[in-house]
DSSP file (Angstrom, degrees, kcal/mol; ACC not computed):
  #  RESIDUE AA STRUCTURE BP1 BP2  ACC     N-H-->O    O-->H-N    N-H-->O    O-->H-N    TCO  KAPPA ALPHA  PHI   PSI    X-CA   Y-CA   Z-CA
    1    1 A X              0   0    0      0, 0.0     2,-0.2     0, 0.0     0, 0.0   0.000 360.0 360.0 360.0 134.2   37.9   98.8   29.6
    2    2 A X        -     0   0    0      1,-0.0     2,-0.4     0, 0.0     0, 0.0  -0.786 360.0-116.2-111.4 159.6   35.3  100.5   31.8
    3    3 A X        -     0   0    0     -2,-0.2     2,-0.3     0, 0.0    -1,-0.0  -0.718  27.0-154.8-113.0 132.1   31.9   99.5   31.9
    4    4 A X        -     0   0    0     -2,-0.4     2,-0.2     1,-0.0     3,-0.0  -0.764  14.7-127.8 -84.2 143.1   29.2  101.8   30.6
    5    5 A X        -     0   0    0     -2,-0.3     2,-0.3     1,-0.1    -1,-0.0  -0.558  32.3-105.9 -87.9 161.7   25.7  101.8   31.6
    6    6 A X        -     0   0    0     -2,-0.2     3,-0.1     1,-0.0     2,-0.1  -0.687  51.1 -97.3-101.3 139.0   22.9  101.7   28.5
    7    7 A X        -     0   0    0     -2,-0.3     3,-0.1     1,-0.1    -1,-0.0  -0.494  47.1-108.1 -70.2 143.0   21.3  105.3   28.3
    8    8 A X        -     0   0    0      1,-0.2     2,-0.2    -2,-0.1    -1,-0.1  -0.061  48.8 -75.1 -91.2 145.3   18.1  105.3   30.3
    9    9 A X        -     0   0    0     -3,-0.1    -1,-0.2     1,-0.0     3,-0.1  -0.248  48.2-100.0 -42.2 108.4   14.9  105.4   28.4
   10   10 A X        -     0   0    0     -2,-0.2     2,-0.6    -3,-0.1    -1,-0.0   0.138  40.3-126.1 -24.4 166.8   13.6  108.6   26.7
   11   11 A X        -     0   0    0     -3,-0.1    -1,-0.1     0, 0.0     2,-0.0  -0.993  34.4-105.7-154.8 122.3   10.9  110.0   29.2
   12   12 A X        -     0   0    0     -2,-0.6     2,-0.2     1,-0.1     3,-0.0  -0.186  38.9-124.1 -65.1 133.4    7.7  110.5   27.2
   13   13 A X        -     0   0    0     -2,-0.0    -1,-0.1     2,-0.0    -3,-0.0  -0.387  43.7 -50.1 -69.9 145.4    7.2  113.8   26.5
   14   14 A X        -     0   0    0     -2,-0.2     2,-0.3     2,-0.0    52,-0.0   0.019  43.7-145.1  -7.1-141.4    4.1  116.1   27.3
   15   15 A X        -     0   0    0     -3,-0.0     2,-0.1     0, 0.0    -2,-0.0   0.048  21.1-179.7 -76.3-115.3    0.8  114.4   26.0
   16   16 A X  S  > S+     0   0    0     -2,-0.3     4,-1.8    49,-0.0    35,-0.2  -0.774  81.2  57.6 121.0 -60.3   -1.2  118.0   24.8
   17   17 A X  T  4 S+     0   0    0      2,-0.2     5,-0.1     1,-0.1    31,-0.1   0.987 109.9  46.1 -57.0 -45.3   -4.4  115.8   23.6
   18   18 A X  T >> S+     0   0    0      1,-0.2     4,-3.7     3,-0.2     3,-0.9   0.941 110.2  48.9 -56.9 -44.3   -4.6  114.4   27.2
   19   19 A X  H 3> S+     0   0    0      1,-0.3     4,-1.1     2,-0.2    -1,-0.2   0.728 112.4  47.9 -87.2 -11.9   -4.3  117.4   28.9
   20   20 A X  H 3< S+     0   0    0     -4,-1.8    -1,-0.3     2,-0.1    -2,-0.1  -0.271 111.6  50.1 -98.4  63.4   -6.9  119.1   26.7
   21   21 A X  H X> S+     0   0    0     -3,-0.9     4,-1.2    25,-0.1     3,-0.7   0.248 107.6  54.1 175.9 -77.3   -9.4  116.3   27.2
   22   22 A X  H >X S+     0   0    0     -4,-3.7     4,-2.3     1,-0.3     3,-0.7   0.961 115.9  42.0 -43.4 -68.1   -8.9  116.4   30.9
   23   23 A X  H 3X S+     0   0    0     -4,-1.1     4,-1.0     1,-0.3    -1,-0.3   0.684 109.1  54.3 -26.6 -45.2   -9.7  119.9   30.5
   24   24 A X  H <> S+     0   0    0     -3,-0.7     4,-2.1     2,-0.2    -1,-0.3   0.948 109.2  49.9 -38.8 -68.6  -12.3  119.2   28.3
   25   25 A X  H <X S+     0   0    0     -4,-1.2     4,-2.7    -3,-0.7    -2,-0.2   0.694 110.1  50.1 -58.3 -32.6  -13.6  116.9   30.9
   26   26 A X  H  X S+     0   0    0     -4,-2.3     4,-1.5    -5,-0.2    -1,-0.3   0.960 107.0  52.6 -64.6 -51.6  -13.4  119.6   33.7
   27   27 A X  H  X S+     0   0    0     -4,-1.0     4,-3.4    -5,-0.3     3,-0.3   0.876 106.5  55.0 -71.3 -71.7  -15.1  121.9   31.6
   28   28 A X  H  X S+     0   0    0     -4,-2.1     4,-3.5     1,-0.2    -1,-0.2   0.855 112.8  46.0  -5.0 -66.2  -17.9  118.8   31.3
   29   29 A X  H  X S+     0   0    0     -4,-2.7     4,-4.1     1,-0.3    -2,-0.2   0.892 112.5  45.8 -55.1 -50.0  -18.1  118.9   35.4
   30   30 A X  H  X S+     0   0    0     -4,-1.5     4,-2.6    -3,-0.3    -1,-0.3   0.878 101.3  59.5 -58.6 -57.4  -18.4  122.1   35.9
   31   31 A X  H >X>S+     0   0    0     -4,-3.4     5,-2.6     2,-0.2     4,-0.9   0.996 116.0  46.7 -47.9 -53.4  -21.2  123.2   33.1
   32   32 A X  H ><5S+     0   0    0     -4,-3.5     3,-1.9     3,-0.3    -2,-0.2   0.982 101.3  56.7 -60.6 -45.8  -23.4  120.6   35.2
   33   33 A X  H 3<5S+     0   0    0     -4,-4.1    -1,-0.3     1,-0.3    63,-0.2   0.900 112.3  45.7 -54.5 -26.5  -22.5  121.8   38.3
   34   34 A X  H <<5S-     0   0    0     -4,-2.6    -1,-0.3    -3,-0.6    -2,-0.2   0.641 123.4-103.4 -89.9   7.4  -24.0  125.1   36.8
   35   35 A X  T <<5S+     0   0    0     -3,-1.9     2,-0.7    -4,-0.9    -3,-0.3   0.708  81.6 131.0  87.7  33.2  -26.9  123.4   35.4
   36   36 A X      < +     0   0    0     -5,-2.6    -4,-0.1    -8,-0.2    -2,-0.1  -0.689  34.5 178.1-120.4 100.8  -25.5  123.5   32.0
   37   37 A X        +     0   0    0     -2,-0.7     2,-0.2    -6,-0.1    -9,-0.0  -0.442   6.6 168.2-110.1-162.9  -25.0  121.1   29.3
   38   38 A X        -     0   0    0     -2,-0.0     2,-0.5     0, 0.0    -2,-0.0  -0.795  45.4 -98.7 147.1 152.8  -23.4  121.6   25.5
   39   39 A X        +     0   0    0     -2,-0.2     0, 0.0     1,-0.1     0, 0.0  -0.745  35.1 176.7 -86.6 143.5  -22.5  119.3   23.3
   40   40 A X    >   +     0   0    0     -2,-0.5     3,-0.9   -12,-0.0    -1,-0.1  -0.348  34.0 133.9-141.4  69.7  -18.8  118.5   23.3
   41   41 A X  T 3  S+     0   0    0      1,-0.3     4,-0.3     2,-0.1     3,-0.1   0.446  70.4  69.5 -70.6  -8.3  -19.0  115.4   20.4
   42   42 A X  T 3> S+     0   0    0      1,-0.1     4,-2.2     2,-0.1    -1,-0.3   0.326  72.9  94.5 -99.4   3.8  -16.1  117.2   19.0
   43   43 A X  H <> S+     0   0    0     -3,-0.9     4,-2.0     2,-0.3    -1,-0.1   0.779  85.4  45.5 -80.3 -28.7  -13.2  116.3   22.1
   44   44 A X  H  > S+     0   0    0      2,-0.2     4,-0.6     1,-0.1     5,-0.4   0.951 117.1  50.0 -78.0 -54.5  -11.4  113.2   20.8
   45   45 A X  H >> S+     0   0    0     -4,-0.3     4,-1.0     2,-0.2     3,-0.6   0.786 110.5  44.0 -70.7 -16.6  -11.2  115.1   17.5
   46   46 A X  H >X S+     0   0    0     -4,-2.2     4,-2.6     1,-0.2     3,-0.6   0.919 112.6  57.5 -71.3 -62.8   -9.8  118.6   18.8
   47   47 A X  H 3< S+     0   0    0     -4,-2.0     4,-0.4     1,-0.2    -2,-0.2   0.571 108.8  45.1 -60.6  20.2   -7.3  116.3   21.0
   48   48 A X  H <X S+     0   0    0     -4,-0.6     4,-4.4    -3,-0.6     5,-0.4   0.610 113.0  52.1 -83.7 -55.0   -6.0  114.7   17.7
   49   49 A X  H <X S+     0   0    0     -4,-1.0     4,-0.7    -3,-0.6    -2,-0.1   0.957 111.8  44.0 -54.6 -50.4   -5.9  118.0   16.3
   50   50 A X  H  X S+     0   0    0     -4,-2.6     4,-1.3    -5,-0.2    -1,-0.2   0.935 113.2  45.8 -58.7 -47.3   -3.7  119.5   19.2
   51   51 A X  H  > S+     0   0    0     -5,-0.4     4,-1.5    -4,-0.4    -2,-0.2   0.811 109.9  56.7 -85.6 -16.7   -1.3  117.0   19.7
   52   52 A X  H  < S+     0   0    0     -4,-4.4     4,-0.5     2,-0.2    -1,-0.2   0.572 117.8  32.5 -73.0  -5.9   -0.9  116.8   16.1
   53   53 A X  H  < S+     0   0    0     -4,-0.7    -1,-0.2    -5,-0.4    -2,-0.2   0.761 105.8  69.0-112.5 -19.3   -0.1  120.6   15.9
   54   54 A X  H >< S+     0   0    0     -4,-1.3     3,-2.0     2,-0.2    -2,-0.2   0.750 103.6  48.5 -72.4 -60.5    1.6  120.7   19.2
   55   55 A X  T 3< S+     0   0    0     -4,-1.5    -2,-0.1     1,-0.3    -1,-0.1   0.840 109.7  51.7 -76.0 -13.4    4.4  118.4   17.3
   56   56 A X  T 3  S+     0   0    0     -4,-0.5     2,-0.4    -5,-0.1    -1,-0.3   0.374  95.5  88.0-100.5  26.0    4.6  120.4   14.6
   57   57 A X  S <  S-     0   0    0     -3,-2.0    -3,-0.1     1,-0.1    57,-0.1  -0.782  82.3 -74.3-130.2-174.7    5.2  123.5   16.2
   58   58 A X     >  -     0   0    0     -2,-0.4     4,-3.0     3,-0.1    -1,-0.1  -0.126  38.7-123.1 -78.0 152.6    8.3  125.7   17.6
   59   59 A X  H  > S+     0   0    0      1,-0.3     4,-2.6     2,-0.2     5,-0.1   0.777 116.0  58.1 -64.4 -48.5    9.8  124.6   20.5
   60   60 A X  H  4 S+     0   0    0      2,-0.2    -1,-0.3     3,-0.1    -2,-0.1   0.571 108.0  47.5 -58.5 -17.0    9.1  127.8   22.1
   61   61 A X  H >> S+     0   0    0      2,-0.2     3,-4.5     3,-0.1     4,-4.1   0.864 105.9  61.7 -91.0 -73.3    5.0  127.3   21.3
   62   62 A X  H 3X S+     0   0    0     -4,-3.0     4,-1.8     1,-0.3     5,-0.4   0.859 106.4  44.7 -21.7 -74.7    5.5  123.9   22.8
   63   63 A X  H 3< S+     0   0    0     -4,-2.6    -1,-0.3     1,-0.3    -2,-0.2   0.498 114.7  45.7 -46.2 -21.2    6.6  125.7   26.1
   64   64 A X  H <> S+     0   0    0     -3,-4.5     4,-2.2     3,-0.1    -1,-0.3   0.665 111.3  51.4-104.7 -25.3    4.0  128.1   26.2
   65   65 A X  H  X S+     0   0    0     -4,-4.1     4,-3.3    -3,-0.3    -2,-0.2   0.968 110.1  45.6 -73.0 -38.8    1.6  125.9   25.5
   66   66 A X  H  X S+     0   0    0     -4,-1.8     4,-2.8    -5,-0.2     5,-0.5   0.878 114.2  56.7 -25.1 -59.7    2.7  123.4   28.3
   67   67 A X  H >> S+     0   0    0     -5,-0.4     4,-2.2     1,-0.2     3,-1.6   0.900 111.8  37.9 -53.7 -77.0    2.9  126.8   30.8
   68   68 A X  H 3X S+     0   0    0     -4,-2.2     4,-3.5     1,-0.3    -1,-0.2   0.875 120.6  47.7 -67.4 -38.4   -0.8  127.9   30.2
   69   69 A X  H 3< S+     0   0    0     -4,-3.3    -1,-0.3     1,-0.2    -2,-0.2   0.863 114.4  46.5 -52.3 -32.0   -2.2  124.0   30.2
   70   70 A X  H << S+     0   0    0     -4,-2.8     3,-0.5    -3,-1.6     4,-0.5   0.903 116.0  45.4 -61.5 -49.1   -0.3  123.5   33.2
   71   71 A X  H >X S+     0   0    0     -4,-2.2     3,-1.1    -5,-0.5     4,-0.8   0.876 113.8  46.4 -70.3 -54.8   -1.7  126.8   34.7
   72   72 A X  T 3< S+     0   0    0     -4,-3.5    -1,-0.3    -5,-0.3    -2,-0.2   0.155 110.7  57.6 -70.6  13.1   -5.5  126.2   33.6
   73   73 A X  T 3> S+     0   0    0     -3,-0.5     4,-0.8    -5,-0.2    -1,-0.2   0.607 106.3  46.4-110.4 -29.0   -5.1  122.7   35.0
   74   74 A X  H <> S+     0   0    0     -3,-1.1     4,-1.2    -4,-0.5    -2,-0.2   0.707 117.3  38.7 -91.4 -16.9   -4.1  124.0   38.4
   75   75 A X  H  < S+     0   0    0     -4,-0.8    -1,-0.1     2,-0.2    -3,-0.1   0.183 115.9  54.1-123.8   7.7   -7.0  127.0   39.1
   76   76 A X  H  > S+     0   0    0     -5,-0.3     4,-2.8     3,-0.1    -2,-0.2   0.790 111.2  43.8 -97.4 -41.6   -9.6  124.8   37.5
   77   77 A X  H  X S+     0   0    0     -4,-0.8     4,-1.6     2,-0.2    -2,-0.2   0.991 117.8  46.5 -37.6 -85.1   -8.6  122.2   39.9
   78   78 A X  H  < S+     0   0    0     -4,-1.2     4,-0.5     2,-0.2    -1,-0.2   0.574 109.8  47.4  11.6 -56.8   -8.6  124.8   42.1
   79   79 A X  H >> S+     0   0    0      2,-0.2     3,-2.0     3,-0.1     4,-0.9   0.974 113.0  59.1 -87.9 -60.8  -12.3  126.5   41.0
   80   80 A X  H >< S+     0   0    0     -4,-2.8     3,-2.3     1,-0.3     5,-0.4   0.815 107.7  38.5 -34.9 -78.6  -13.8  122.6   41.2
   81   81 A X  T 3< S+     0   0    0     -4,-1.6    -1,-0.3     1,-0.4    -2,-0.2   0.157 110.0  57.1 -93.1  12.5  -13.1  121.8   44.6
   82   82 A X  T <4 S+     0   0    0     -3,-2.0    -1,-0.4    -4,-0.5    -2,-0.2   0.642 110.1  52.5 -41.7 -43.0  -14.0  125.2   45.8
   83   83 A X  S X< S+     0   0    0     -3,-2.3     3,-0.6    -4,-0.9    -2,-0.2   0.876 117.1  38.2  -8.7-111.5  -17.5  124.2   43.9
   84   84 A X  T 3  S+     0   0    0      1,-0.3    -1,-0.2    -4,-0.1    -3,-0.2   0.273 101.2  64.4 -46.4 -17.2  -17.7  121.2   45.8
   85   85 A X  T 3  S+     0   0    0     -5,-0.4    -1,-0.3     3,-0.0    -2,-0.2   0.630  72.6 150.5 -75.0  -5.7  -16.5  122.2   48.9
   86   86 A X    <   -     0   0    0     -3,-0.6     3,-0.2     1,-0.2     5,-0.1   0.211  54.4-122.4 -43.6 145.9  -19.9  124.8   49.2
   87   87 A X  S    S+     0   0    0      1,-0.3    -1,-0.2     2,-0.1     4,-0.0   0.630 114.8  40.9 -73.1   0.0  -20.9  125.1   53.3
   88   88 A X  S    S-     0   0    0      2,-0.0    -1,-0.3     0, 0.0    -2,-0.1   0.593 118.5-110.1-130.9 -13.6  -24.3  123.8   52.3
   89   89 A X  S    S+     0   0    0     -3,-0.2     2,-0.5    -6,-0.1    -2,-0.1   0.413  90.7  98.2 118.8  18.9  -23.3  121.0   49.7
   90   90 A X        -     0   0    0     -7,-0.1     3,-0.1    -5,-0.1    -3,-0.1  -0.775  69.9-138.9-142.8  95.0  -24.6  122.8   46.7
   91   91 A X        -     0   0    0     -2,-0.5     2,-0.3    -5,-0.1     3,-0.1   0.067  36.5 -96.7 -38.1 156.7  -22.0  124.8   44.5
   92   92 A X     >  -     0   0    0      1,-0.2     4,-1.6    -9,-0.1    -1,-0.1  -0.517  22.6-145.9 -73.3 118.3  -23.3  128.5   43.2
   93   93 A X  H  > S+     0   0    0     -2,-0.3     4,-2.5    -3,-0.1     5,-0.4   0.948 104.5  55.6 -55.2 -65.4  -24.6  128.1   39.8
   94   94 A X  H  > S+     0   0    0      1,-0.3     4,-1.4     2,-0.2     3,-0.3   0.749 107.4  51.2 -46.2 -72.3  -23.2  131.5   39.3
   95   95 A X  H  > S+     0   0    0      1,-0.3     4,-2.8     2,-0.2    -1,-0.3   0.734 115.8  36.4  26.3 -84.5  -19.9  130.2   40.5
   96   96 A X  H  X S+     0   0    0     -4,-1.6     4,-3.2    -3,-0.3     5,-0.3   0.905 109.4  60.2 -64.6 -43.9  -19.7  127.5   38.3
   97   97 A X  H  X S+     0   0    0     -4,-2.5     4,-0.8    -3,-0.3    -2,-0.2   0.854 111.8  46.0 -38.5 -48.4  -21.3  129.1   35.4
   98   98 A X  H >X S+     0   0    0     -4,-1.4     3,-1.8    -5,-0.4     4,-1.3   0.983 108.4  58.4 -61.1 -70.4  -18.2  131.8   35.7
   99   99 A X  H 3< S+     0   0    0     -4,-2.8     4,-0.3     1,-0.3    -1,-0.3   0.638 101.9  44.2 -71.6 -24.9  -16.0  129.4   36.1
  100  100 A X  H 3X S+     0   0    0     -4,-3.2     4,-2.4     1,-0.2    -1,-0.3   0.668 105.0  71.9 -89.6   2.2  -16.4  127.3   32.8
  101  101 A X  H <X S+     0   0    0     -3,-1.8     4,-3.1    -4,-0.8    -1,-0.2   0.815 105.2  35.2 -56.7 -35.9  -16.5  130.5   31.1
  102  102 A X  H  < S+     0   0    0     -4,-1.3     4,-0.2    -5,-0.2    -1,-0.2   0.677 111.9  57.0-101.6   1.5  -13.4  130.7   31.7
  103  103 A X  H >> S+     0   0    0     -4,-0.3     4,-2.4     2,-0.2     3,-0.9   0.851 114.1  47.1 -85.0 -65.3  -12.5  127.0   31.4
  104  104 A X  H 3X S+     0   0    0     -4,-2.4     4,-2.6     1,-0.3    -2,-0.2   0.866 112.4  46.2 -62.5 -44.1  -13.9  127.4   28.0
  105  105 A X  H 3X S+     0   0    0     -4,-3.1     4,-1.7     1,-0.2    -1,-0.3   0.795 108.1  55.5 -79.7  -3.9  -12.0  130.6   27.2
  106  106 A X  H <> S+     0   0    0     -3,-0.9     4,-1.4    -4,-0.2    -2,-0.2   0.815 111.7  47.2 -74.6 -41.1   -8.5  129.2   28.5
  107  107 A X  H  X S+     0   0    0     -4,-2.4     4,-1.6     2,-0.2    -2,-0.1   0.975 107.7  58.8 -56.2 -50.3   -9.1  126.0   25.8
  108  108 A X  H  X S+     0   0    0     -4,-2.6     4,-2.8     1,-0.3     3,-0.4   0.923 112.6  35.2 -61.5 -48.6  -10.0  128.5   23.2
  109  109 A X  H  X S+     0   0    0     -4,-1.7     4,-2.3     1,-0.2    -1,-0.3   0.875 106.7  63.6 -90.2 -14.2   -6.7  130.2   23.5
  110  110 A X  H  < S+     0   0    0     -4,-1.4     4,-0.3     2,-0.2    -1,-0.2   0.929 112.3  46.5 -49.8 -41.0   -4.7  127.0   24.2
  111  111 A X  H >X S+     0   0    0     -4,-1.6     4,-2.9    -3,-0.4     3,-1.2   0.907 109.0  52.7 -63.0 -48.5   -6.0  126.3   20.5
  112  112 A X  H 3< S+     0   0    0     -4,-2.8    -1,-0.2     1,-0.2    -2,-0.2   0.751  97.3  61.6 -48.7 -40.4   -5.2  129.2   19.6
  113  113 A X  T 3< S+     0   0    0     -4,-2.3    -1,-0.2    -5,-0.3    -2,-0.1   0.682 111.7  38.1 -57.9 -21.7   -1.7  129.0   20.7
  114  114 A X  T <4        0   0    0     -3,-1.2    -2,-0.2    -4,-0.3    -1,-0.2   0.768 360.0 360.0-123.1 -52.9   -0.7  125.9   18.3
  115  115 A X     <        0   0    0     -4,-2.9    -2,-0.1     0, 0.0    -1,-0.1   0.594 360.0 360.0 -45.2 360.0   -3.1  127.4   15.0
């Protein structure tokens, strides 16, 4: 009789509320760093809303949605610590301003993706 090993634990899967939350949160950093604030009272309830649509949708949606979070996680990353890195210790409004514009429209279509 040969001895089997017990199959290794399922490996949690994406989270899709977390990672638009972080995102969220980037989004946060960034509006201040341009001087800006907005309410966003609505972020625990869009990540409910995401990951709950996120399970119900095609595998292939899943995958694109994974791709663009992945992608907007890495040149937001990216756009912050360019901010913060400024030769004089104070990021460009302009800068920052741009950049959650585009933070903001990369969420919108992340939403978009799953509706």
């Amino acid at each position: 009789m040969t001895h089997q090993a017990p199959p290794s634990p399922a490996t949690a899967g994406p989270d899709p509320g977390r990672q638009i939350a972080r995102l969220r949160e980037a989004l946060r950093l960034v509006e201040r760093l341009a001087g800006e604030t907005r309410g966003h009272d609505h972020a625990l309830d869009e990540a409910a809303r995401i990951s709950s649509a996120y399970d119900l949708a095609l595998p292939v949606v899943q995958r694109r949605f994974e791709a663009l979070a992945n992608e907007t996680a890495l040149w937001a990353a990216a756009g912050v610590e360019a901010l913060l890195a400024a030769p004089d210790g104070t990021p460009s409004r302009a800068a920052a301003a741009r950049l959650a514009r585009q933070l903001d429209t990369a969420l919108a279509e992340l939403a978009a993706l799953l509706r």
